[in-house]
N, C-alpha and C positions, 0 to 999 in steps of 0.2 A: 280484333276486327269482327264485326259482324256477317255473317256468312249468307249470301243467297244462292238458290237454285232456282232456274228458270223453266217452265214447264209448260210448250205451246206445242202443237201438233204441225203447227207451221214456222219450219227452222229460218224461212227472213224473221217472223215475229220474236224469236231468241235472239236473235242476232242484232236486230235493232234495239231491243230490252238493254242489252248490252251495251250497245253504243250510246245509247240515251243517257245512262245513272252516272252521273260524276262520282265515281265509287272509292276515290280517296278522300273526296271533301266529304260524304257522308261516313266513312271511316267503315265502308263496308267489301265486302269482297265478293265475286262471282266466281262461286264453284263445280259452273257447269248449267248445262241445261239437258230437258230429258223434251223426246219428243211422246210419248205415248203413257197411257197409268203402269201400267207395269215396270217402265222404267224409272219411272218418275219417284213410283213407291221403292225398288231397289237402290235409288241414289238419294232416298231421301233417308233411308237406315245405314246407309254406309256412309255417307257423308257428315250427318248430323244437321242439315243448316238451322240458320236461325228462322229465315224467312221463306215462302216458297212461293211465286211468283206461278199459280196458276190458271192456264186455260179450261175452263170447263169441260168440251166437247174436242174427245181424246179416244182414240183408238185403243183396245182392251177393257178400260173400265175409264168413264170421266170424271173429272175432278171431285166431283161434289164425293163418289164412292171412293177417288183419291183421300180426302181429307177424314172420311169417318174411317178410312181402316186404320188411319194413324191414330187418330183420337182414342180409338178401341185400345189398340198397344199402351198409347199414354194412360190411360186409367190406372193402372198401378203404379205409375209413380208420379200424376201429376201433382202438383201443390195449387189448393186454394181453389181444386176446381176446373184450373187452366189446362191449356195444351201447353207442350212446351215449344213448337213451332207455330208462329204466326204466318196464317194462310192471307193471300191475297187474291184475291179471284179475276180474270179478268174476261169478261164475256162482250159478247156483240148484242147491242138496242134490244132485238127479241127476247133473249134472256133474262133482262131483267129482272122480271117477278120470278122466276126462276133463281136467281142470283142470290136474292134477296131473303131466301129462306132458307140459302147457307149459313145466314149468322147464327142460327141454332147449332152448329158444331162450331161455333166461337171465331169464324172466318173475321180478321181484323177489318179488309175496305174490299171494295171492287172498283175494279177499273173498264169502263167503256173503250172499246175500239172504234175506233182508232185510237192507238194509245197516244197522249199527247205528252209531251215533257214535264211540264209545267208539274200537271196531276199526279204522275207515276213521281216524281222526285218529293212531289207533295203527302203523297200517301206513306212512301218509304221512310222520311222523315219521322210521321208519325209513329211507326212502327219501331224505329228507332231510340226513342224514347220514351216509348212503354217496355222494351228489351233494355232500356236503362234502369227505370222505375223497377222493372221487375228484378234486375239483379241488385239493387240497392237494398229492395225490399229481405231478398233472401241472404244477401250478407248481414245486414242489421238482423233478422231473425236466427241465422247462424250465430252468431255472437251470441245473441242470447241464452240460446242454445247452449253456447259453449259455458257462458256463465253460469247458468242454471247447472250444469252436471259438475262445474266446477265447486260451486257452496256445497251440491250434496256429496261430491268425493271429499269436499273440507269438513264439511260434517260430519261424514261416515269416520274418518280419521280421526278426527278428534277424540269420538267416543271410545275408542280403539286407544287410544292413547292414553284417557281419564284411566279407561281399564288398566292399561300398563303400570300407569302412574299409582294407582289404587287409592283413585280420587273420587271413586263413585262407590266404596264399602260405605261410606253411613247415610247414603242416598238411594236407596233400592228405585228400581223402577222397573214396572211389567213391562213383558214383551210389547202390547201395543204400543205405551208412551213411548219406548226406543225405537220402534218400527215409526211413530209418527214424528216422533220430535228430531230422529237423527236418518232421514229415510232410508228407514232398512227396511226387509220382509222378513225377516224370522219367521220360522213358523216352527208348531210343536215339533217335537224331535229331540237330538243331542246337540250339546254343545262342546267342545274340545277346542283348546288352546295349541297352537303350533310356531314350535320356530322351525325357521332355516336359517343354516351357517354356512357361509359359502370360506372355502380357504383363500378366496381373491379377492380384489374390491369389488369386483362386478355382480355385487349381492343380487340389486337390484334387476339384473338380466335373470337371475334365476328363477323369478316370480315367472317366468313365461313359460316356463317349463313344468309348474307346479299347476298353473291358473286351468290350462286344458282339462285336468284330473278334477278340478275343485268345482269345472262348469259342470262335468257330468255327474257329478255325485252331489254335489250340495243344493239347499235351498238359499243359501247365503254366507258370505264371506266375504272378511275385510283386511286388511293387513296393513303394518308402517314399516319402516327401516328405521334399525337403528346401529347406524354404524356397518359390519357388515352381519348383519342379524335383520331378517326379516321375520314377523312377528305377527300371525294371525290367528283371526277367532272364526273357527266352524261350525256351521250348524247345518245338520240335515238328518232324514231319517234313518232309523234304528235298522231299516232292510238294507240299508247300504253301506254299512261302518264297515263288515268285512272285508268285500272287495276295495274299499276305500282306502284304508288301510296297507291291505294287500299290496295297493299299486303304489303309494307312497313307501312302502320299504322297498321294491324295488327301483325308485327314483333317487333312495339315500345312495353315496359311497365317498371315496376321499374327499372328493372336491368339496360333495357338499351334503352335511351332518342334517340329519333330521328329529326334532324330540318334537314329543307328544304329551299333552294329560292328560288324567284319566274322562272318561267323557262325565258331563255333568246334563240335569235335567231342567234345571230350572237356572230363569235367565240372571237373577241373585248372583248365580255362583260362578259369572264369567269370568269376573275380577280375579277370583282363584284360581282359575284354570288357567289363564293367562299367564298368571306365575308360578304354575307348579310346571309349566311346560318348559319353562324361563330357568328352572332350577334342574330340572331335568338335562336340558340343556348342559349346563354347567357340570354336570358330571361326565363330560366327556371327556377330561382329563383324567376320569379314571379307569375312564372305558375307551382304551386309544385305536380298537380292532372293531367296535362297536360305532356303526354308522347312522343306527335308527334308534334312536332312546325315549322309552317309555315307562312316565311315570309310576307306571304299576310296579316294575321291578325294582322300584329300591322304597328305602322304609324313611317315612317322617320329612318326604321335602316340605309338605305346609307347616313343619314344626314352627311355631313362633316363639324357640323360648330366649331367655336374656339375653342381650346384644353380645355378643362373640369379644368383638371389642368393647367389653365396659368401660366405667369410667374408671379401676382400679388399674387394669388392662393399659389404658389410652394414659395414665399421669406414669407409666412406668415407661412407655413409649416414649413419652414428651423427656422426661430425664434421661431416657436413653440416647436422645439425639440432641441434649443441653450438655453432653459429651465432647461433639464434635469428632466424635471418633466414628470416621464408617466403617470400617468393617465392623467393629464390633455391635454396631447399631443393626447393619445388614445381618449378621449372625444373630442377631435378638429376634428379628423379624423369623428367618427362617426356624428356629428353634417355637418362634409363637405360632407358625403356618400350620407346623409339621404335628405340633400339638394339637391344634384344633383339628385338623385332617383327621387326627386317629379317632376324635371322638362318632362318628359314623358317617353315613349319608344328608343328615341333615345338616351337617355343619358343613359339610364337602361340596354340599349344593348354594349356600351363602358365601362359600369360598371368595369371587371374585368381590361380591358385595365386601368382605373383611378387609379385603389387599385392598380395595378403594379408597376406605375408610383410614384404613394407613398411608397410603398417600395424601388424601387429604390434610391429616396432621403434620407430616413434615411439611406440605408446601403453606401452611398455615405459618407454620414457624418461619420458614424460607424469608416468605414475606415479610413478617414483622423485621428479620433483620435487615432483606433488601430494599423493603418497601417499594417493592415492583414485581410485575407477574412473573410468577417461576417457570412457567410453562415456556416463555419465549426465550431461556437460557439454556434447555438441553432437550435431549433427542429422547424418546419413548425407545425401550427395550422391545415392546410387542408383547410383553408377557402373554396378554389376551387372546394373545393367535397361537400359542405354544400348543402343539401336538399332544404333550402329555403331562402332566404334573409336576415331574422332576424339570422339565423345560422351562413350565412356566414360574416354579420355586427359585430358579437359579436364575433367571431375567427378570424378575422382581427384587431379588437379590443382590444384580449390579446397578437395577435402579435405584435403590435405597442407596445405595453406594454413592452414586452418582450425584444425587441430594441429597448428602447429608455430607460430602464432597464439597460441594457448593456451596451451602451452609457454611462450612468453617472459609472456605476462600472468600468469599465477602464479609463473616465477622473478620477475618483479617486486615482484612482489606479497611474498616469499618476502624480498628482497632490503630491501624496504620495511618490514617486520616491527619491527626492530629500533628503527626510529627513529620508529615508532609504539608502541611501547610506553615507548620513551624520552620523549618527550613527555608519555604518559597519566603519567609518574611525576613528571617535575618540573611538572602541570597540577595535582598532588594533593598536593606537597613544596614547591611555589615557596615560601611561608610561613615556611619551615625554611634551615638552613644545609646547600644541597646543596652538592656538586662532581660533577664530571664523574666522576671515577674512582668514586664512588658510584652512577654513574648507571649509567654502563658495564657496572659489576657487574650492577646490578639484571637487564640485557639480554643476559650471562653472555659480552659480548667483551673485550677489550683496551683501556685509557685510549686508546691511538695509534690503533688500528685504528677504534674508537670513533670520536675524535672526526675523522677524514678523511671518514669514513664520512657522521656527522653534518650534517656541511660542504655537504660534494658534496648530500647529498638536500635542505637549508633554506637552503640557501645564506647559512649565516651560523653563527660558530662557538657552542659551549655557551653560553659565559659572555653573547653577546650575547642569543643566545635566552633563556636564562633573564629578563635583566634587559626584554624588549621582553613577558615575561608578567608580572613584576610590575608594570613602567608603566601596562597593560593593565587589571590589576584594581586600579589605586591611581585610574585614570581614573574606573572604575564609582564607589567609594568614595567620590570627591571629589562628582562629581555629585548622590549624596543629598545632601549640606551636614551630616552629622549628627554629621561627629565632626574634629575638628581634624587640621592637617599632619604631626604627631608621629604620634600617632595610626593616620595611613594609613602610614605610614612604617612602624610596628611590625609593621602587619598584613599587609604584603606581605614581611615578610624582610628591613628595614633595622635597623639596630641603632642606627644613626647620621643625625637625619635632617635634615641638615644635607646628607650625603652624598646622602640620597635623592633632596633639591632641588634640586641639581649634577644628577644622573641627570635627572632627572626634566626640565628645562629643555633640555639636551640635546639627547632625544629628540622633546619636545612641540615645544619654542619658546618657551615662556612659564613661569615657574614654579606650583608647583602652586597657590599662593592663587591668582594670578590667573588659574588655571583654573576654579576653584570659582566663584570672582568672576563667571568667564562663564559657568558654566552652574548659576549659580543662579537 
């Protein structure tokens, strides 16, 4: 609802104002009237209205000195120029040319007294719809607004990311290009790459704790999530890295781990700061009392030398898990962890990057046998989150477990296929004159290969199984009493059943009357 204040020095003129405005059909509200400038001005900053319905000639100060003390106030925050309360003046014939050179403090109409209805609901109207326009106006420009800060935070991110990614090493680009093309302000100074690792999911709450530090000491700064790792690039000057510093170590503790690289000077070198702070990081497993970690203190995180997991490495891997053996596989993995752990900090710092790279090849293989994502069959250990080394050695260790677990339960399964669909055919042909080389077919292998296969999983060959499912449902048969020995004989796949009675004694012990016999 749109808000008026009435403001006459003659309380019938309020009061008639009042009763004149049909103030739900123009969807506005009267919140009062003031009779004098001083009050008029005090309800017009406690109240807020939209519109202010006043008399010129007022006890304390008159309208017109009403309207420009507000105008003065609104200058710091008006938009476009405007006042953000529309004045309406309303004066008596004499006044007029007086009146009239209100509109230089932006007075919207004026109204002659006697006040007539017709006019005052005609001028409000207008009013009305310019306090429309003008909020349409500043929602639409809001929006844009909003959009506009939104490409340049999707921008700034991005470039933060390339960084992460180290998708911008064979693209150099000076400080200005990234200052213009990704709007940042860099300016000369230091550069220093920074994680936080929060122990909860609520990574992303912890940036609010950090960003206070980051407004008073930097010139610029950006940061992503990944996962529960937030991950940013600083830059400011060289008089303030100390305390800077300073107040980030004591911002580090359990909850949430803080690393650093070493600072850099030129903007080339973000992309590696990025990830030396990223590898820093990663040695928290071997620093489990250590809250604030700093690339200075350990030797060779930019190491780049041969993949950890070669390809010598990775086909011993792959044979270890064409095993199907998990522990022994999970024992291979930690006996490969604990190897490369011993070779220093550099390799201790690619740690998780190595365990990645080894899940990536069992769930590789996973695939090829399930031919379906492995991800949506079992539950994550946490390794990532483990407190200290040995934590995360031994949760990586029942992961491997776990898939390569799974592996062998659907090769089985894969393997078992054949001779479960073998079965669903002679459970729905026994009746008929099957063979085996018919069956075979149906499961698209080999009569040989077929029936070894067969064997090894029922432990008994075609010809017995078929005959132990006809005996089976001649049993059911015999049990109603409703139809004679011939009979069951035809309807389970004898031709002969004479021959059946032979089978059938055999198997049972008794022949088939005097099975009926018994369980009639």
């Amino acid at each position: 609802m749109i808000r008026v204040l009435i403001v006459d020095d003659e309380i019938a003129v309020c009061r008639l104002i009042e009763y004149l405005v049909p103030w739900e059909q123009l969807e506005m509200t009267s919140v009062g009237y003031a009779n004098n400038g001083p009050e008029a001005y005090r309800q017009i900053r406690e109240k807020q209205p939209d519109i202010v319905l006043t008399d010129i000639r007022m006890p304390g100060f008159d309208g017109l000195e009403l309207i420009e003390k507000i105008r003065e106030e609104e200058k710091t925050t008006a938009e476009n120029g405007e006042g953000r309360v529309l004045f309406v003046l309303i004066s008596g014939y004499r006044e007029f040319e007086f009146a009239k050179q209100a509109i230089r403090f932006g007075v919207e109409e004026y109204l002659l007294k006697p006040i007539q209805k017709e006019e005052l609901i005609k001028v409000l109207e207008q009013a009305r719809e310019k306090i429309r326009r003008r909020q349409d106006q500043g929602k639409e420009e809001k929006a844009k607004s909003q959009t506009m800060r939104s490409l340049q935070e999707n921008l700034r991110k991005s470039w933060i990311l390339e960084l992460v990614e180290n998708l911008l090493a064979a693209v150099p680009m000076s400080r200005e290009e990234v200052n213009h093309k990704y709007c940042f302000e860099f300016q000369d100074g230091s550069y220093c790459g920074m994680v936080i690792r929060s122990s909860h999911s609520d990574a992303a709450e912890k940036i609010d704790a950090v960003t206070e530090i980051l407004d008073a000491y930097c010139y610029e700064y950006e940061w992503i999530q990944r996962e529960r790792e937030i991950r940013l690039l600083l830059n400011y000057g060289e008089e303030r890295s100390g305390e800077l510093w300073k107040r980030m170590t004591l911002l580090a503790g359990p909850g949430m781990r803080i690393a650093r690289s070493r600072e850099r000077k030129a903007m080339d070198d973000c992309a590696a700061a990025m990830r030396e702070a990223k590898r820093a990081m990663n040695m928290r497993w071997w620093k489990k009392d250590v809250f604030f970690l700093s690339a200075e203190n350990f030797v060779g995180l930019l190491s780049e030398e041969a993949p950890v997991l070669n390809h010598e490495r990775r086909e011993q891997f792959l044979r270890q898990i064409e095993t199907m053996d998990a522990a022994k596989t999970a024992s291979w993995c930690s006996d490969f962890l604990e190897e490369t752990a011993a070779r220093g900090d550099a390799f201790r710092a690619r740690m998780p990057l190595t365990m990645q790279e080894l899940e990536t090849a069992v769930q590789e293989v996973i695939t090829e046998i399930t031919k379906e994502d492995p991800e949506s069959r079992r539950a994550r250990t946490g390794w990532q989150d483990a407190s200290d080394w040995q934590e995360a050695k031994f949760l990586f260790r029942k992961e491997m477990e776990s898939w390569v677990g799974l592996a062998s339960e659907s090769r089985q399964v894969q393997k078992n296929f054949p001779i479960r669909a073998a079965a669903a055919y002679i459970q729905e042909h026994f009746t008929e004159k099957i063979t085996l080389e018919q069956t075979a077919e149906q499961v698209h292998l080999s009569p040989v290969y077929f029936s070894g296969l067969f064997k090894k999983e029922t432990c008994m060959n075609f010809s017995e199984y078929l005959t132990q499912v006809r005996v089976q449902e001649a049993k059911r048969l015999l049990k109603q009493g409703t139809v004679n020995v011939s009979e069951v004989a035809e309807r389970v796949g004898y031709s002969d059943a004479r021959h059946f009675s032979k089978t059938f004694q055999r198997l049972v012990g008794i022949t088939p009357k005097e099975y009926r016999k018994l369980h009639s």
